[in-house]
C-alpha positions as CSV (number, residue, x, y, z in Angstrom):
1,X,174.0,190.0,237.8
2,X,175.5,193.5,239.0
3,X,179.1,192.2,237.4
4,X,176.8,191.8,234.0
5,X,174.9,195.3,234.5
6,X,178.7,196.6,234.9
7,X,179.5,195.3,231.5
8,X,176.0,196.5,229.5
9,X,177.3,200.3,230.9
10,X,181.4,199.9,230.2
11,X,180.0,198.7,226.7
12,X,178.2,202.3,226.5
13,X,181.3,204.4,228.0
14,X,183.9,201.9,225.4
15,X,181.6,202.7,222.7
16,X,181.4,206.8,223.0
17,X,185.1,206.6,223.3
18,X,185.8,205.1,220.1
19,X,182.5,206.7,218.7
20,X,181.7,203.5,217.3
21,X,178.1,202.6,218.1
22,X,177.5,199.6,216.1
23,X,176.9,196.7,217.3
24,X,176.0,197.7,220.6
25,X,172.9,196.8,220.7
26,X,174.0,193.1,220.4
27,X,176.3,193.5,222.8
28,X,174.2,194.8,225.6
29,X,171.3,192.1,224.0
30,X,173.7,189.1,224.7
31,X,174.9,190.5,228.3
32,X,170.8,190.8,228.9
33,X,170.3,186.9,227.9
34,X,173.0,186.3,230.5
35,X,170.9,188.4,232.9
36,X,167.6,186.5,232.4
37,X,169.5,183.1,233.1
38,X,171.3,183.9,235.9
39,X,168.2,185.3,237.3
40,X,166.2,182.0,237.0
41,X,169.8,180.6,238.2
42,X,169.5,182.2,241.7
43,X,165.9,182.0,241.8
44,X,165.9,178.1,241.8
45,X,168.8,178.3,244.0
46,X,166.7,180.6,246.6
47,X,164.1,178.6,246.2
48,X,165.8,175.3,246.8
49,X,167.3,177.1,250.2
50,X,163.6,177.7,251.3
51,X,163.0,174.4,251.8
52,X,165.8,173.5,253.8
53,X,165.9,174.2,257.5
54,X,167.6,177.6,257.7
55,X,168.3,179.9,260.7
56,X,166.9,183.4,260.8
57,X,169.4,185.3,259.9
58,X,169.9,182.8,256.7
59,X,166.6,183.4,255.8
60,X,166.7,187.0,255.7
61,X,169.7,186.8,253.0
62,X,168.3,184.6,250.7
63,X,164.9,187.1,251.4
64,X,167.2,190.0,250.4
65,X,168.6,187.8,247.3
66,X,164.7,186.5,246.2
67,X,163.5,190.3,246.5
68,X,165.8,191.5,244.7
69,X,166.1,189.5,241.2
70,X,163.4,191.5,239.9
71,X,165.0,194.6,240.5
72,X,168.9,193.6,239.1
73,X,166.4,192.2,236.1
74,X,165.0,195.3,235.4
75,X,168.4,197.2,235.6
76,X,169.8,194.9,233.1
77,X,166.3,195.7,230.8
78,X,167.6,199.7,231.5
79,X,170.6,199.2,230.7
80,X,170.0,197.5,227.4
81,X,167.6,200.0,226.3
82,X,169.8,202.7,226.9
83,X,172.4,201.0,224.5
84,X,170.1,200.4,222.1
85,X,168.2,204.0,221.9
86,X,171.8,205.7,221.8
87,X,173.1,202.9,218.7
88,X,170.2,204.1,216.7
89,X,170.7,208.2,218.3
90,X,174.4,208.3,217.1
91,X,174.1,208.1,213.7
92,X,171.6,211.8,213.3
93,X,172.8,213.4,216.1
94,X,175.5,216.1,217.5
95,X,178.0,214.8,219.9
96,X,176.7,217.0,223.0
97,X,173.4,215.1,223.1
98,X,175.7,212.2,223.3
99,X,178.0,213.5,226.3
100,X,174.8,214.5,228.2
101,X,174.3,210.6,229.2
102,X,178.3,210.3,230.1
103,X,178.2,211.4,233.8
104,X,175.1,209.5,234.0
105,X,176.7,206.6,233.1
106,X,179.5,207.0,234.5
107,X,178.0,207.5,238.2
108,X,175.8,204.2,237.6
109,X,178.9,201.8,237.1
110,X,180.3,203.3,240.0
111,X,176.9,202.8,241.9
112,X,176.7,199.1,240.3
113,X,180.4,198.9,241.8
114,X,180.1,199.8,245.3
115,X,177.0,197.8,245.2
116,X,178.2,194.5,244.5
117,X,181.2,195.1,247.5
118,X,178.4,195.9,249.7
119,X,176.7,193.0,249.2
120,X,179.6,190.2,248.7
121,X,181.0,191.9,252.3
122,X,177.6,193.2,254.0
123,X,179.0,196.5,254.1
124,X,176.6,198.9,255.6
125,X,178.2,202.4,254.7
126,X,178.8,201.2,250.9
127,X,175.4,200.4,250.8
128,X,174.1,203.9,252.1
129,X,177.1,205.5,249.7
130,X,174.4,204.3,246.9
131,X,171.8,205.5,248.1
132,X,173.7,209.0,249.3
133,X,174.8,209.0,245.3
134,X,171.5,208.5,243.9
135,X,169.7,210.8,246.2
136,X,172.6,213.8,245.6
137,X,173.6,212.8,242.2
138,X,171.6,211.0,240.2
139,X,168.3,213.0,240.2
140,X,170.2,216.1,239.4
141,X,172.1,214.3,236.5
142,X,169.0,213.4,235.2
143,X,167.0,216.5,235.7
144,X,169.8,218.4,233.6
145,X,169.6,215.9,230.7
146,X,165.9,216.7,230.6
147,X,166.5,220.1,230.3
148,X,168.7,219.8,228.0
149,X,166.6,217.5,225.6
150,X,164.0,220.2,226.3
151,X,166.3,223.1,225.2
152,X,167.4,220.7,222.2
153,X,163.9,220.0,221.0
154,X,162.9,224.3,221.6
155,X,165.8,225.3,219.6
156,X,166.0,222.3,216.8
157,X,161.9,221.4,216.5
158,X,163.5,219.4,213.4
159,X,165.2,217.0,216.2
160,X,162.2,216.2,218.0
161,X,162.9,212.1,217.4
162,X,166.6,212.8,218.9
163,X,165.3,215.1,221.8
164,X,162.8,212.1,223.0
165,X,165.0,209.6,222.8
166,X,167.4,211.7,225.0
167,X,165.0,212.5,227.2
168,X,163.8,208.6,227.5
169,X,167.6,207.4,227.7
170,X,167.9,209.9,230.7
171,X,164.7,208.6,232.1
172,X,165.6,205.0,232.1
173,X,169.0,205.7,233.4
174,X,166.8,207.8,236.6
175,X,165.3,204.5,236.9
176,X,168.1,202.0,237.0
177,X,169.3,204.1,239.7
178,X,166.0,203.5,241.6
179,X,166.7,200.0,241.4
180,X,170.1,199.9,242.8
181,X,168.3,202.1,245.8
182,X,166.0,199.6,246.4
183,X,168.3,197.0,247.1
184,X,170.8,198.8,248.5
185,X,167.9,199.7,251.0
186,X,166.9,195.7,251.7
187,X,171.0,195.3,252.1
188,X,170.7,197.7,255.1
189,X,168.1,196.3,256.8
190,X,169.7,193.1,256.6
191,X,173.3,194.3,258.4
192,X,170.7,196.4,260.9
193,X,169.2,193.0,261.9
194,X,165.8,194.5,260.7
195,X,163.8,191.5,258.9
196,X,160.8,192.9,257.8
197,X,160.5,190.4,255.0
198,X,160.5,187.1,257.8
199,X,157.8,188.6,259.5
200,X,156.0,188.9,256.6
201,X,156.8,185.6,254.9
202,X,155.6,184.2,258.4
C-alpha cells in the first residue's frame, strides 16, 4: 500500500515537471482502486492469521498490520485528492501556487520511502526518522503554504477558488503526514516489545 501511495505522489512531482496535468486525476483514481483492494487483501489475510494459533510477538505484527489499513487507506484518499484538486488548479492558476506543494510533496515520498524499509526490516531509527520529519518538517511546510494561500487570496480576492484549494491541498498533504506518524508510531512499539494492542485485544 505505501509502494502505491509512492506512485499517487511521483505521479504529482512527474506531472509538474512536464506541466502536464491531465489525466491525473485518473491516474491517482486507478492507483486508489489498487489501494482499496489491497486493503481488503491484507485485511482477510490478518484476519485469517487471527484464527490460527500465533505466538505473541506474531500477534503484535499482524496487530500493527490490522491497525494500520485504515490509516495507509486514508493516505491513499489524500493523496488522490491532492491530484485531483491540483488537475483542476493548473489550468487558472500561476505556477508559484503550484511550486508551493513541491517540497511538500517531495518530503512525503521520502517519508512514504523510509517507511516502507522500516517496516519490511523493523527498523526502529527509520521509523522515528518519520516521525523526526513530520514533526520538524512537515508542519512548517504546511504552515507556509497556508500563509501563502492567505497572502494569495489578500492580494488576488479574484482567486479566492485557487487560494482554497491551495490551502485544502496543503491541509490534506498535513494530514497524510499524520498518518504515516501514526504507524510509524505502532512500528516502534512493536521493535520496543511494547504491545499495547494484545493487552487490549485480550
Amino acid at each position: 500500500m505505501l509502494s502505491i501511495t509512492l506512485e499517487q505522489l511521483d505521479a504529482v512531482r512527474d506531472a509538474n515537471d512536464r506541466a502536464e496535468f491531465a489525466g491525473l486525476t485518473l491516474r491517482a483514481k486507478t492507483l486508489e482502486r489498487e489501494t482499496d483492494a489491497l486493503e481488503r487483501e491484507i485485511e482477510d489475510a490478518c484476519l485469517h492469521a487471527f484464527a490460527l494459533g500465533l505466538s505473541a510477538e506474531e500477534l503484535a505484527f499482524h496487530l500493527l498490520v490490522f491497525r494500520s489499513l485504515t490509516n495507509l487507506e486514508r493516505v491513499g484518499d489524500y493523496a488522490f485528492t491532492v491530484a485531483r484538486d491540483l488537475e483542476a488548479l493548473a489550468p487558472r492558476t500561476r505556477s508559484a501556487t503550484l511550486q508551493d506543494a513541491l517540497p511538500l510533496v517531495r518530503l512525503l515520498s521520502e517519508m512514504v520511502e523510509r517507511l516502507a524499509f522500516a517496516f519490511a526490516e523493523r527498523d526502529l531509527p527509520a521509523a522515528r526518522e518519520v516521525m523526526r520529519l513530520d514533526f520538524e518538517q512537515v508542519d512548517a511546510l504546511y504552515e507556509q503554504m497556508q500563509r501563502a494561500s492567505l497572502t494569495r487570496l489578500l492580494e488576488r480576492p479574484e482567486d479566492t477558488e485557487v487560494a482554497l484549494t491551495a490551502g485544502r491541498m496543503a491541509r490534506n498533504l498535513e494530514r497524510l503526514g499524520d498518518h504515516l506518524v501514526n504507524v510509524a508510531e505502532r512500528l516502534e512499539a512493536l521493535v520496543l516489545g511494547h504491545f499495547p494492542d494484545i493487552d487490549r485485544a485480550g
